[in-house]
RORO-711256 format. One record per atom (N, C-alpha, C, CB): residue in one letter; x, y, z. Coordinates in steps of 0.1 Angstrom, whole numbers, padded with zeros to 4 digits, always signed. Atoms other than C-alpha are relative to their C-alpha. Glycine has a CB too. Layout:
N
aXYZ/...
***
This chain:
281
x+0007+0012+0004/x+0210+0244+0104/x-0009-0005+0011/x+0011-0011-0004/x+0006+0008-0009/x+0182+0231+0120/x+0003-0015+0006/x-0010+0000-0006/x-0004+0015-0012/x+0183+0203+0150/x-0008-0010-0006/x-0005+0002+0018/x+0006+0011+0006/x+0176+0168+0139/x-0011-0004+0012/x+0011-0013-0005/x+0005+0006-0012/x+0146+0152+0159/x+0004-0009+0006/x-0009-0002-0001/x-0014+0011-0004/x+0162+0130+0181/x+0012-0003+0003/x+0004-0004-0004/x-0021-0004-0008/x+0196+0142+0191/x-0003-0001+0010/x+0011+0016-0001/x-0004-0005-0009/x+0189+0151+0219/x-0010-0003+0017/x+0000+0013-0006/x+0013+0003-0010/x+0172+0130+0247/x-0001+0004+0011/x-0002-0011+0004/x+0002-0008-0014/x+0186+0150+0277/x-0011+0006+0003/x+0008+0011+0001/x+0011-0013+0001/x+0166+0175+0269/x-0012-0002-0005/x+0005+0011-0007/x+0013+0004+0011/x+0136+0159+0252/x-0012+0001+0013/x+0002-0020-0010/x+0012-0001-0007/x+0102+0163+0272/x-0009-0011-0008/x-0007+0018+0001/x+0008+0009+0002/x+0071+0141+0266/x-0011+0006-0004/x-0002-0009+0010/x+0015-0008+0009/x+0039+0154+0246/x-0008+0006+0012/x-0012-0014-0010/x+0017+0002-0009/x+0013+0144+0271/x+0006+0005+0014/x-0010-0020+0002/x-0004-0008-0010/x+0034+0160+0301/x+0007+0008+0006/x+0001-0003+0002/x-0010-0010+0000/x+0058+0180+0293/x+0011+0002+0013/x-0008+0011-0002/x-0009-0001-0011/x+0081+0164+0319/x+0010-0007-0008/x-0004-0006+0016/x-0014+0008+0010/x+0121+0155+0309/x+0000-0015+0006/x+0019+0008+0002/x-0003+0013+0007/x+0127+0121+0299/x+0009-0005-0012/x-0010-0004-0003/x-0007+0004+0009/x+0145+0097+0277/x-0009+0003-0014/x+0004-0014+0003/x+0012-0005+0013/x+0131+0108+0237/x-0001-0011+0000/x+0002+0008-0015/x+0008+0005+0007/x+0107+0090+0227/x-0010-0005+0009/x+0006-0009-0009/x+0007+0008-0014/x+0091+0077+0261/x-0016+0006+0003/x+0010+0003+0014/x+0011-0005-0002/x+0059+0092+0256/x-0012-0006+0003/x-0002+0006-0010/x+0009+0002-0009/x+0042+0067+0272/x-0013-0009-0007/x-0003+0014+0007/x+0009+0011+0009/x+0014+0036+0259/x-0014+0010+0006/x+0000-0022+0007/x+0013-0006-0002/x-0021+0050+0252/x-0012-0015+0002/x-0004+0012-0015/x+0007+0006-0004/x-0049+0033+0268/x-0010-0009-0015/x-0005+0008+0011/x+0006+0004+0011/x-0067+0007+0242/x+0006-0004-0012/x-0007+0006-0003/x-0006+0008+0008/x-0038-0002+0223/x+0003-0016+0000/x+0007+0005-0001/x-0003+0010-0003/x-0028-0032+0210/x+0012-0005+0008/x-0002-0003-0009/x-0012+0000-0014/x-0007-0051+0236/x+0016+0000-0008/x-0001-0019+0011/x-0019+0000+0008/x+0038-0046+0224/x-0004+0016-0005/x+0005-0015-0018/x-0004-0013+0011/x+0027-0011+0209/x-0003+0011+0012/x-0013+0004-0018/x-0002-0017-0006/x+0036+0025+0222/x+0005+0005-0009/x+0009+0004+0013/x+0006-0012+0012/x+0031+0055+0206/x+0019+0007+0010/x-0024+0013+0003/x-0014-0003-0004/x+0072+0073+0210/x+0001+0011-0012/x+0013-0015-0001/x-0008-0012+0011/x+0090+0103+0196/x+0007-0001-0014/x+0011+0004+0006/x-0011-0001+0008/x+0104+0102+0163/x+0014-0002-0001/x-0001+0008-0001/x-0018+0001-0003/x+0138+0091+0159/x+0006+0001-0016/x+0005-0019+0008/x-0009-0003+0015/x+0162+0101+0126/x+0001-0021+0001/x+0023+0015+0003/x+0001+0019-0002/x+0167+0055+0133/x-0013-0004-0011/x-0005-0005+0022/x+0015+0002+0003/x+0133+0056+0120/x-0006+0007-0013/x-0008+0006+0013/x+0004-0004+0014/x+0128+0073+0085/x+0002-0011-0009/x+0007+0011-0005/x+0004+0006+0010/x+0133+0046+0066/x-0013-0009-0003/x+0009-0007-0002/x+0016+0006+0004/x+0104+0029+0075/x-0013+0006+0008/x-0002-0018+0005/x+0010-0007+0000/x+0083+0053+0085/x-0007+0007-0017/x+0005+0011+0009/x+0000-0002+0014/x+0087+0063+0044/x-0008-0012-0007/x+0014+0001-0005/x+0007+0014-0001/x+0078+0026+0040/x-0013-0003+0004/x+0005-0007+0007/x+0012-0001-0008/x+0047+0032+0064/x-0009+0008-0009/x+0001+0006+0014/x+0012-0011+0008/x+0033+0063+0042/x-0001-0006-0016/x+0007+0020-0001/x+0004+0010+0018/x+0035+0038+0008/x-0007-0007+0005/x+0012-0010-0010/x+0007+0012-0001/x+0021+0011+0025/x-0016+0008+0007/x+0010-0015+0011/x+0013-0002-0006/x-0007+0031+0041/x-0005+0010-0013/x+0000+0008+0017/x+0011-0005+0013/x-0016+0045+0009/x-0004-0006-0012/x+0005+0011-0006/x-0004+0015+0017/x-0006+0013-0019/x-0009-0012+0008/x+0026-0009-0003/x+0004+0018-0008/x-0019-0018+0009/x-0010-0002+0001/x+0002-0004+0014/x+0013+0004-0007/x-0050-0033+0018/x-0012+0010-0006/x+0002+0002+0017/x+0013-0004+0004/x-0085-0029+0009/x-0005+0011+0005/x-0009-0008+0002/x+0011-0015-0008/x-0095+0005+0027/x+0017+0012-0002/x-0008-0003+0027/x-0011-0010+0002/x-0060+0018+0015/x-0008+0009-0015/x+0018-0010-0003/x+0002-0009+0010/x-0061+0051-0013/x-0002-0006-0012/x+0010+0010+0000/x-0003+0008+0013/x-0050+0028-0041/x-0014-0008+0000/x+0015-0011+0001/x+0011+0014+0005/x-0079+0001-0035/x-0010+0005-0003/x-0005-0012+0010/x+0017-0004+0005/x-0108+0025-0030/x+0005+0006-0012/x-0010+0014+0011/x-0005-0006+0009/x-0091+0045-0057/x-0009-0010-0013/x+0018+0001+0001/x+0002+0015+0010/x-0092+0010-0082/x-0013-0004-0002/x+0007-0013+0004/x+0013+0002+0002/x-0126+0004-0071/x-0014+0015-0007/x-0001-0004+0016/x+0005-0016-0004/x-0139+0042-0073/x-0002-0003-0026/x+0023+0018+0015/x-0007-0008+0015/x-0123+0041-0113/x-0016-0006-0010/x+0022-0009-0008/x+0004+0009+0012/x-0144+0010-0125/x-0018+0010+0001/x+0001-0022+0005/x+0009-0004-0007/x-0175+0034-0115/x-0009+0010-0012/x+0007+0005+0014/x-0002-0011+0006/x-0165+0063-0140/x-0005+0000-0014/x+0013+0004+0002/x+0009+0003+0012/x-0179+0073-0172/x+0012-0007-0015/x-0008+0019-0004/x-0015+0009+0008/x-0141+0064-0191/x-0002-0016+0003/x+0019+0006+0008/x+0001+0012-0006/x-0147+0031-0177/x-0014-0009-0006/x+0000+0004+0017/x+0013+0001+0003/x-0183+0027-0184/x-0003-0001-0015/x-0007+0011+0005/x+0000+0002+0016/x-0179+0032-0222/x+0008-0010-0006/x+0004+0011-0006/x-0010+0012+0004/x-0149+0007-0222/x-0014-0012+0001/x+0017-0003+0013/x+0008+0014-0002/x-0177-0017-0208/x-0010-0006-0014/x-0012+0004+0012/x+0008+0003+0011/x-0201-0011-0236/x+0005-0001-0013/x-0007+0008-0001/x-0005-0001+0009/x-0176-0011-0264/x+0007-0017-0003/x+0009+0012+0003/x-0007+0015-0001/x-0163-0045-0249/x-0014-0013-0006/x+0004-0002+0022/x+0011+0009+0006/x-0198-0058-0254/x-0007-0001-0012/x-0008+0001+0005/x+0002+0002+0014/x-0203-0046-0288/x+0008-0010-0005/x+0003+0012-0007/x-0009+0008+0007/x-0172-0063-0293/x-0003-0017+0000/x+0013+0002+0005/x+0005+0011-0006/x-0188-0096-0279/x-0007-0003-0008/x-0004+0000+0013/x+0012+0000+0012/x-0216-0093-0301/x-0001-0002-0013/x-0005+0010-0002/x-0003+0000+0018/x-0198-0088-0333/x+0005-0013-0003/x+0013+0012-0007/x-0007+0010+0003/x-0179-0118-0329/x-0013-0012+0002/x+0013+0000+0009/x+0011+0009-0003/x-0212-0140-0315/x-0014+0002-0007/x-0002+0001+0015/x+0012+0000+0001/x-0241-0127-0324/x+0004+0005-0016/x-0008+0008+0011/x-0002-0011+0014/x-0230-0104-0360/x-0013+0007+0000/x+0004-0010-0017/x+0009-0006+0003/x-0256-0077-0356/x+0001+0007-0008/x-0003+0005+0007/x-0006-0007+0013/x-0264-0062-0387/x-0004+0014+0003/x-0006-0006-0017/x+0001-0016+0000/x-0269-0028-0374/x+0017+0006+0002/x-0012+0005+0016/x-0013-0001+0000/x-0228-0030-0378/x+0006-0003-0014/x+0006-0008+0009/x-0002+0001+0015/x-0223-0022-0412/x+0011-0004-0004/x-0001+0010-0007/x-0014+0006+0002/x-0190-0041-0426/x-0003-0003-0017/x+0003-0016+0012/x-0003+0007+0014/x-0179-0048-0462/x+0004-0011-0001/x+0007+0005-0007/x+0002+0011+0002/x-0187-0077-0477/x+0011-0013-0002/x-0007+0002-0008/x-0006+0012-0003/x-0169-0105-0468/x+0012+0001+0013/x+0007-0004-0014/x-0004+0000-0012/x-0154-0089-0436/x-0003-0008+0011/x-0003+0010+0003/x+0005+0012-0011/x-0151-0110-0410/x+0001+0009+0017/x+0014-0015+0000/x+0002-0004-0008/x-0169-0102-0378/x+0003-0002+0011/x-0007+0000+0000/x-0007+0010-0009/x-0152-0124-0355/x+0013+0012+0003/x+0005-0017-0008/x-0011-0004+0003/x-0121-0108-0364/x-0001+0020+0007/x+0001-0004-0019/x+0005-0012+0001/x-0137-0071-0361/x-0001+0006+0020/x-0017-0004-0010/x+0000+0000-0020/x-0149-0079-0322/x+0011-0003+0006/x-0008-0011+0007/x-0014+0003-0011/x-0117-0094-0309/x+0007+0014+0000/x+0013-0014-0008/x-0006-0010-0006/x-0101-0059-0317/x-0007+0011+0007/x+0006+0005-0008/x+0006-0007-0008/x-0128-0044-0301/x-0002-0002+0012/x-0010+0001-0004/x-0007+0005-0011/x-0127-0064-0272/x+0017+0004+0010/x+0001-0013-0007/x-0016+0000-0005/x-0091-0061-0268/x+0002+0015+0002/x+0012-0006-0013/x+0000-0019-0002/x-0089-0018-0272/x-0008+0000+0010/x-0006+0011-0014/x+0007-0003-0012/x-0117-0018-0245/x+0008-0011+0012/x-0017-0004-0003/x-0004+0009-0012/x-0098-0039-0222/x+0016+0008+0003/x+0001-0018-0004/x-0011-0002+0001/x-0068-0026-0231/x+0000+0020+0007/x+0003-0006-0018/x+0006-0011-0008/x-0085+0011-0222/x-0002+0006+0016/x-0009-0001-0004/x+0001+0005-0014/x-0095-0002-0187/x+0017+0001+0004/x-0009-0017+0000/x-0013+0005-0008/x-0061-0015-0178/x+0007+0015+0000/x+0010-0014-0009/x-0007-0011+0007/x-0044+0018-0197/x-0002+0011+0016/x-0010+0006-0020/x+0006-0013-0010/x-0066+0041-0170/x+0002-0004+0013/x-0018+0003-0001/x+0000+0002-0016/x-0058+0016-0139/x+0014-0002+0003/x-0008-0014+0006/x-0013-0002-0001/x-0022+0022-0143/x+0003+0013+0002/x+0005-0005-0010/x-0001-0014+0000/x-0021+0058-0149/x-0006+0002+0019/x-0013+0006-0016/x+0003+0003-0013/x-0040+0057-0115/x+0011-0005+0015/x-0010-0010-0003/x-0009+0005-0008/x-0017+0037-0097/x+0012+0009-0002/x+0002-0015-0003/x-0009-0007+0000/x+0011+0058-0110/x-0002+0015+0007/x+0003+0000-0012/x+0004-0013-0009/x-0004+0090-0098/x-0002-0006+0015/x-0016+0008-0006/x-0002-0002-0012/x-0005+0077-0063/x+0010-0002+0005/x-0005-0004+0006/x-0013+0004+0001/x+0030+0058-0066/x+0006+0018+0000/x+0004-0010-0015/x-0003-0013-0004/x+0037+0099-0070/x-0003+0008+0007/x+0001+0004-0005/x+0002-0008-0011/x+0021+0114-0045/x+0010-0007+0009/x-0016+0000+0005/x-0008+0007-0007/x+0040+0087-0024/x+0017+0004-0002/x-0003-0014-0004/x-0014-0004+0008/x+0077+0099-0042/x-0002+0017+0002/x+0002-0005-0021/x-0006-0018-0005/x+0068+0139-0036/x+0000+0000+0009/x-0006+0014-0002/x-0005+0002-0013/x+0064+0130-0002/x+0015+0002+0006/x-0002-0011+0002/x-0014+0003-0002/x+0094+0115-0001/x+0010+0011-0004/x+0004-0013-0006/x-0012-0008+0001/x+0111+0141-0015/x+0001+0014+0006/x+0002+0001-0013/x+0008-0014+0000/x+0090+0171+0000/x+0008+0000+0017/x-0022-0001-0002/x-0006-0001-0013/x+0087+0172+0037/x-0003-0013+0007/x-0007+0012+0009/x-0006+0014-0006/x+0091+0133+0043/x+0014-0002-0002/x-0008-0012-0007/x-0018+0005+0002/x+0130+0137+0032/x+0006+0003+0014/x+0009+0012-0014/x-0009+0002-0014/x+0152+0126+0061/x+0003+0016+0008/x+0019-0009-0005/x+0005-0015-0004/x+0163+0167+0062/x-0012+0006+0005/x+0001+0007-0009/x+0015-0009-0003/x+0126+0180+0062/x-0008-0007+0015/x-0013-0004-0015/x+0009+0005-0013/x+0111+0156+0089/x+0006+0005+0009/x-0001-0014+0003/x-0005-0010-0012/x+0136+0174+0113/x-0003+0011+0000/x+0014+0002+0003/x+0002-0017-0001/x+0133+0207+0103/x-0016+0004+0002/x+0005+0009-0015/x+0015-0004+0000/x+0089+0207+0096/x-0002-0004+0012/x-0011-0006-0010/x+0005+0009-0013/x+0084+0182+0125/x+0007+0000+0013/x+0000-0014-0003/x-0009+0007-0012/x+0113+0183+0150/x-0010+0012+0009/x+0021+0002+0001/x+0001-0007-0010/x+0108+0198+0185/x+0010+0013+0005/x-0001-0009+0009/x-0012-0011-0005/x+0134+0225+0184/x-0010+0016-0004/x+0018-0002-0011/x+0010-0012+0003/x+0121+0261+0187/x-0010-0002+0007/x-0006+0001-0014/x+0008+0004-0011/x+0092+0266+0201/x-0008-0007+0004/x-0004+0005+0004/x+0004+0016-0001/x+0084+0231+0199/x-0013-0001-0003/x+0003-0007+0013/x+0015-0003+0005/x+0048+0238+0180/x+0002-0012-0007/x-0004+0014-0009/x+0000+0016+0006/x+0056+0203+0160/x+0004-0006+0005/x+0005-0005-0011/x-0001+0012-0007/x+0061+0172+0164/x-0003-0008-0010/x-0007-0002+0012/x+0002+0010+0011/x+0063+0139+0146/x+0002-0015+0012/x+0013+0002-0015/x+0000+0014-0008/x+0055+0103+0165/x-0002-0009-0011/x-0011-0003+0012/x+0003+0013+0005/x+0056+0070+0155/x-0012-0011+0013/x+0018-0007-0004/x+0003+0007-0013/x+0036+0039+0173/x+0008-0013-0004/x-0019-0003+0004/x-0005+0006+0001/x+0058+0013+0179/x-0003-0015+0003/x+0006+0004+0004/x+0006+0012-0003/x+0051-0026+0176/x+0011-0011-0004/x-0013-0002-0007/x-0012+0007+0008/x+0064-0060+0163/x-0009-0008-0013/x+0009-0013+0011/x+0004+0005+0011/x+0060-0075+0129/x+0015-0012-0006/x-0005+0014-0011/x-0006+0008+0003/x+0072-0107+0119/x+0012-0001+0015/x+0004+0002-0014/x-0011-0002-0011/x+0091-0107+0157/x+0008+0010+0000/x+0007-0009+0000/x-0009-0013+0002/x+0111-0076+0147/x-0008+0010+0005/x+0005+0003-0016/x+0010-0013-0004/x+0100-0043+0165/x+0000+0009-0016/x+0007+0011+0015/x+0000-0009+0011/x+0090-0020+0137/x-0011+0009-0002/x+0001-0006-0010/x+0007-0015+0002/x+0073+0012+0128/x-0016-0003-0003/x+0007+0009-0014/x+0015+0008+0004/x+0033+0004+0128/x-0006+0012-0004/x-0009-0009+0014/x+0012-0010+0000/x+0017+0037+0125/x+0008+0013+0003/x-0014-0003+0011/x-0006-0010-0005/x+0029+0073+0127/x-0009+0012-0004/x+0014+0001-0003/x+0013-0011+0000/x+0014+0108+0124/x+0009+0016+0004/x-0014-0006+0014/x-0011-0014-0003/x+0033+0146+0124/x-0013+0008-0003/x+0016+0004-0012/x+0003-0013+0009/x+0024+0182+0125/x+0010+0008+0001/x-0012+0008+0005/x-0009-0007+0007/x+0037+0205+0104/x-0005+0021+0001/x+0000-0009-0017/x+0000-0019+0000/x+0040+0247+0114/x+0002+0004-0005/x+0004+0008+0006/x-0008-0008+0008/x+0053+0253+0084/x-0009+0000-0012/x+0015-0006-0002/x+0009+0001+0011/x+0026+0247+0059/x-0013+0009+0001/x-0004-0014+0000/x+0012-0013-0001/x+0002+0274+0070/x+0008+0012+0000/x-0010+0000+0016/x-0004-0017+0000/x+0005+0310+0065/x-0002+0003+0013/x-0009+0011-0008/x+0005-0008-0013/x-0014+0316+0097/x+0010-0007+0011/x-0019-0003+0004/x-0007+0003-0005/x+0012+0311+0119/x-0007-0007+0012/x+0008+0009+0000/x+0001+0007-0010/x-0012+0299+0147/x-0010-0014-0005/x-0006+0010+0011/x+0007+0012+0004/x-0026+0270+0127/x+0013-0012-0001/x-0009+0002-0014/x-0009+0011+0001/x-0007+0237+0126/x-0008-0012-0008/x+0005-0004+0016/x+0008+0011+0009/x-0015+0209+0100/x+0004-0010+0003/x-0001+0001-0015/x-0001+0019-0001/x-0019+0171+0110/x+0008-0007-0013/x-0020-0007-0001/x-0004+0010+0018/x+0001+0151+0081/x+0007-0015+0004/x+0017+0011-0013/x-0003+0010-0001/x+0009+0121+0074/x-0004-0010+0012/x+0011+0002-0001/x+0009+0008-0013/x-0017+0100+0100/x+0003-0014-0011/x-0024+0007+0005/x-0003+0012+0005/x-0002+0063+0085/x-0006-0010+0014/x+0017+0000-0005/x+0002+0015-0006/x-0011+0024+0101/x+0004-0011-0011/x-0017-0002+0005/x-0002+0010+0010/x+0002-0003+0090/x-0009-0006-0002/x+0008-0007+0002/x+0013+0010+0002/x-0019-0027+0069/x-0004-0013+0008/x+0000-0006-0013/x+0001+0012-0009/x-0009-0057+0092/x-0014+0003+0007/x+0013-0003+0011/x+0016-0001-0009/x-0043-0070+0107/x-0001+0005+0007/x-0007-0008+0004/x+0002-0003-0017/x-0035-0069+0142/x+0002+0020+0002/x+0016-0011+0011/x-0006-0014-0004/x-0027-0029+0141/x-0011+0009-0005/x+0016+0005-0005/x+0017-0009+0003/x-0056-0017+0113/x-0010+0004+0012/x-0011-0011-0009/x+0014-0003-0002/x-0089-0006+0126/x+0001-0004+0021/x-0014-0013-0013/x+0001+0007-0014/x-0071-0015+0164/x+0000+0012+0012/x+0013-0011+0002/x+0002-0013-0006/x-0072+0020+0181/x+0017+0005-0005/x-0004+0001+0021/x-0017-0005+0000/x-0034+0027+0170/x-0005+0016-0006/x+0014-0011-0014/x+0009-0007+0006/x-0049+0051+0147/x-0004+0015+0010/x-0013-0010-0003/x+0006-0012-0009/x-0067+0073+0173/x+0008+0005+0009/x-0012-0004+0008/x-0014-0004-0006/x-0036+0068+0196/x+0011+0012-0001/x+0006-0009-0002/x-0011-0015+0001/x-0015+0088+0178/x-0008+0013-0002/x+0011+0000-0014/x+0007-0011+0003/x-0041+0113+0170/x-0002+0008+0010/x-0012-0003-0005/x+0001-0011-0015/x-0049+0122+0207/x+0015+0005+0005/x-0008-0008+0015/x-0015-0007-0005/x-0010+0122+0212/x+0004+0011-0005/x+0013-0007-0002/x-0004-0013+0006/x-0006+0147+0184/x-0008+0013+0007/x-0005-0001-0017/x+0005-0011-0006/x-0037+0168+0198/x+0004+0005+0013/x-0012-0003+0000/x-0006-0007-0014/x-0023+0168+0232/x+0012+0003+0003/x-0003-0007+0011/x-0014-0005+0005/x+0010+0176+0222/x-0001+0016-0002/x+0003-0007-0015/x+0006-0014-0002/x-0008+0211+0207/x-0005+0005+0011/x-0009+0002-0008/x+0011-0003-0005/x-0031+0216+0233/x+0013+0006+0014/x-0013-0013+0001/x-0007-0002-0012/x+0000+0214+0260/x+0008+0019-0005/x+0014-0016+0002/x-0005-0016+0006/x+0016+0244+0237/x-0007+0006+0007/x-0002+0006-0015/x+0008-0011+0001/x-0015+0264+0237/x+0000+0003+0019/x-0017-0005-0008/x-0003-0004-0013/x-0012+0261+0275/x+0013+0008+0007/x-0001-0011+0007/x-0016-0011+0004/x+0026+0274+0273/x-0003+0013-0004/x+0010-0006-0014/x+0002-0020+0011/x+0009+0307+0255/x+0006-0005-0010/x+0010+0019+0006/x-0008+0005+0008/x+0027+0292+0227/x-0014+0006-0013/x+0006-0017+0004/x+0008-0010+0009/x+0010+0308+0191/x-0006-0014-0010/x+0012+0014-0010/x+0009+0012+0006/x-0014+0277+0185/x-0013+0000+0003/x+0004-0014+0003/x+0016+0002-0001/x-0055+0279+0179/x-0004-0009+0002/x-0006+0001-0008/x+0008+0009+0007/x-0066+0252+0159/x+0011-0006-0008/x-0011+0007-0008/x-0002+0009+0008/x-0054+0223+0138/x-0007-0004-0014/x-0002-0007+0008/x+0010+0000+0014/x-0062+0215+0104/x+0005-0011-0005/x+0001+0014-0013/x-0005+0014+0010/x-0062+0184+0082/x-0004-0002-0012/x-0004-0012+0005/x+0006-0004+0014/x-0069+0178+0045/x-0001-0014+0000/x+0008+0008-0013/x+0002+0010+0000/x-0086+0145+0039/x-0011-0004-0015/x-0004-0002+0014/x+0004-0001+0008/x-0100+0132+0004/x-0014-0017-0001/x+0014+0002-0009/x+0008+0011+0005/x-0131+0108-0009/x+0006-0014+0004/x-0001+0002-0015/x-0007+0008+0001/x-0105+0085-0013/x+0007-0007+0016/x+0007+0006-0010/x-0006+0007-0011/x-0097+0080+0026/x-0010+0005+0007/x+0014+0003+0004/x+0014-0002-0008/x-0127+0076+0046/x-0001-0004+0015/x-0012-0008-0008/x-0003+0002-0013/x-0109+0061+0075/x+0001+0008+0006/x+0008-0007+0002/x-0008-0013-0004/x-0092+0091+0081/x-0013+0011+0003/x+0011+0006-0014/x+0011-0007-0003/x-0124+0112+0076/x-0008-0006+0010/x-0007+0003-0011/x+0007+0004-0007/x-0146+0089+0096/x+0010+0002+0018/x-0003-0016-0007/x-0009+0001-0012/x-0119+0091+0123/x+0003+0016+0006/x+0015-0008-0004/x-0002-0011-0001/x-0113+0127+0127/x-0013+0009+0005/x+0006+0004-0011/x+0013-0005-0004/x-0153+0135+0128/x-0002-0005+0011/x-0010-0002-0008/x+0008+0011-0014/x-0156+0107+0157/x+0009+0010+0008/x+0004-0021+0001/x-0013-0009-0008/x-0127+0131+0175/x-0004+0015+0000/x+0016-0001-0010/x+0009-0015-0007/x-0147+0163+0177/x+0005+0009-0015/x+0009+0009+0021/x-0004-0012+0011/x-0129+0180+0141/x-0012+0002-0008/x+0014-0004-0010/x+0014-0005+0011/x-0157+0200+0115/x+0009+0000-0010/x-0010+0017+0002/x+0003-0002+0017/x-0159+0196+0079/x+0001+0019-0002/x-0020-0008-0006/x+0001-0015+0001/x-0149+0234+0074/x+0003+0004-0019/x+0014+0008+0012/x-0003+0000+0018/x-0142+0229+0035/x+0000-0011-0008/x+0013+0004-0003/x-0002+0012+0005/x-0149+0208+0008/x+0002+0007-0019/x-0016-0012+0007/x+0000-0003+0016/x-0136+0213-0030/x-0002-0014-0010/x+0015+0008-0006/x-0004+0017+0010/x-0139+0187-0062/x+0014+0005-0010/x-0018-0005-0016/x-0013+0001+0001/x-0106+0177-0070/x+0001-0010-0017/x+0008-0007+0016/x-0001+0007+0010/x-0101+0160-0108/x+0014-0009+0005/x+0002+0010-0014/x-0010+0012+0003/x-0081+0127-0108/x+0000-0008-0012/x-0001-0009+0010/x+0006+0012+0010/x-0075+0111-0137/x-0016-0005-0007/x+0004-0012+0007/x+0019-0003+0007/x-0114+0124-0155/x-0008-0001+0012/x-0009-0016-0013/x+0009+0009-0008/x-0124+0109-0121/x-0004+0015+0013/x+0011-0017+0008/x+0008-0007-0009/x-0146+0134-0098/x+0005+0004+0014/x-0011-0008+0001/x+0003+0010-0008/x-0136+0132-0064/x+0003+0011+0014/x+0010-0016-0003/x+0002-0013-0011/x-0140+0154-0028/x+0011+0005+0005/x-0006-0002+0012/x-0012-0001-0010/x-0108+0168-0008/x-0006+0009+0012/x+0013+0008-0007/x+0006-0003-0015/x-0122+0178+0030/x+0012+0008+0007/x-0004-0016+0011/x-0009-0008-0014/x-0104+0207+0053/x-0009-0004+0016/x+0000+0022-0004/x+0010-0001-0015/x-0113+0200+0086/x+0006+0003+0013/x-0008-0014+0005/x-0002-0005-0008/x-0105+0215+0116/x-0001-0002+0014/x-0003+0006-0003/x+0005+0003-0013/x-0103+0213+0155/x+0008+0009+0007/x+0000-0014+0004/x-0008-0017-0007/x-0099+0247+0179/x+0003-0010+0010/x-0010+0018+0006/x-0006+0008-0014/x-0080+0237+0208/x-0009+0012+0011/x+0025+0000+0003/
***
């Protein structure tokens, strides 16, 4: 059975120096906000790190869900509800007679259900939406975010090619999980690639858009990079990043990774990019 991350702080080393220490002590990256450091993973720490990858995908206006919601009203399903809504508007206000009805139909009557099915369309398509990410969020959880999997994809045991951090802060006076970020050795064939997952921030103001973000990003890269100096069987890094999260993309290009792939991915009728991108150590 694989070692949980976290047992074992005798023996735990530090990303960025690969000297022993207590786990998780990996030490405050320059440009964070003040109370937060970036720390090891702790099994203490899955419940709201699980919590972290809903709320950094369901929260706030630059979360998956909002551009998502905004992205939908855009689409051509969407677009025909509009114009169906305005026929309906029409029939009831205006009675155009290029809407042929038998005689003594009432037009009023005619629009309100036209109205109502185009609204009712809209809503129908921004649910469906929300549920499809509510389940991306639930195979997580059950995939390689389950309490088991985050030790076994992410722990440091072996020849310690992953890793999984959190950055630590306080919310509402309570310390709690602000932002975290793993890679996983187990998701590539090519045994010397390693994939970035799960790059979360919480939506609280003070931690968004505040370098936490990039923090863990260089901890993860220099986490690899110390491998690759070990001889340890690590290239390059890979990440999959969609339309739908542009922080993430905008953030990864500013960090030296290339656009090495781009496919169109169907969501719900809706169009939309998924980005491989890469960075050789």
């Amino acid at each position: 059975m694989a070692k949980k991350a976290g047992t074992n702080p005798k023996t735990a080393t530090t990303a960025a120096t690969g000297t022993k220490g207590k786990l998780g002590e990996v030490g405050r990256e320059g440009g964070l906000p003040e109370g937060v450091r970036i720390r090891r993973y702790e099994e203490a720490d899955w419940d709201e790190v699980c919590k972290l990858v809903w709320k950094g995908a369901c929260v706030g206006n630059d979360s998956e869900m909002a551009i998502g919601l905004r992205n939908l009203h855009l689409q051509p399903l969407s677009v025909v509800a509009y114009y169906l809504f305005a026929t309906g508007v029409a029939a009831m206000y205006i009675k155009p007679t290029w809407i042929p009805l038998p005689e003594g139909f009432n037009h009023t009557f005619l629009g309100a259900v036209i109205c109502f099915g185009a609204a009712a369309w809209v809503i129908y398509w921004r649910w469906e939406y929300r549920k499809a990410v509510w389940e991306g969020c639930r195979r997580a959880w059950r995939e390689d975010m389950s309490l088991k999997e985050v030790g076994r994809r992410y722990g440091f045991e072996g020849e310690g090619v992953g890793g999984f951090w959190v950055a630590e802060g306080e919310v509402d006076g309570k310390k709690a999980v602000v932002g975290c970020v793993g890679l996983d050795p187990l998701s590539q064939r090519d045994k010397a690639t390693v994939e970035l997952r799960r790059l979360a921030v919480s939506p609280v103001e003070k931690y968004r858009h505040k370098g936490v973000g990039r923090a863990l990003l260089a901890q993860a890269v220099a986490h690899a990079r110390e491998q690759r100096k070990r001889k340890r069987p690590v290239r390059k890094l890979v990440a999959r990043t969609t339309t739908y999260q542009p922080a993430a993309w905008e953030l990864l290009q500013k960090e030296g990774w290339k656009v090495t792939g781009k496919k169109s991915v169907s969501l719900l009728k809706s169009q939309i990019y998924e980005y491989t991108m890469e960075l050789v150590l």
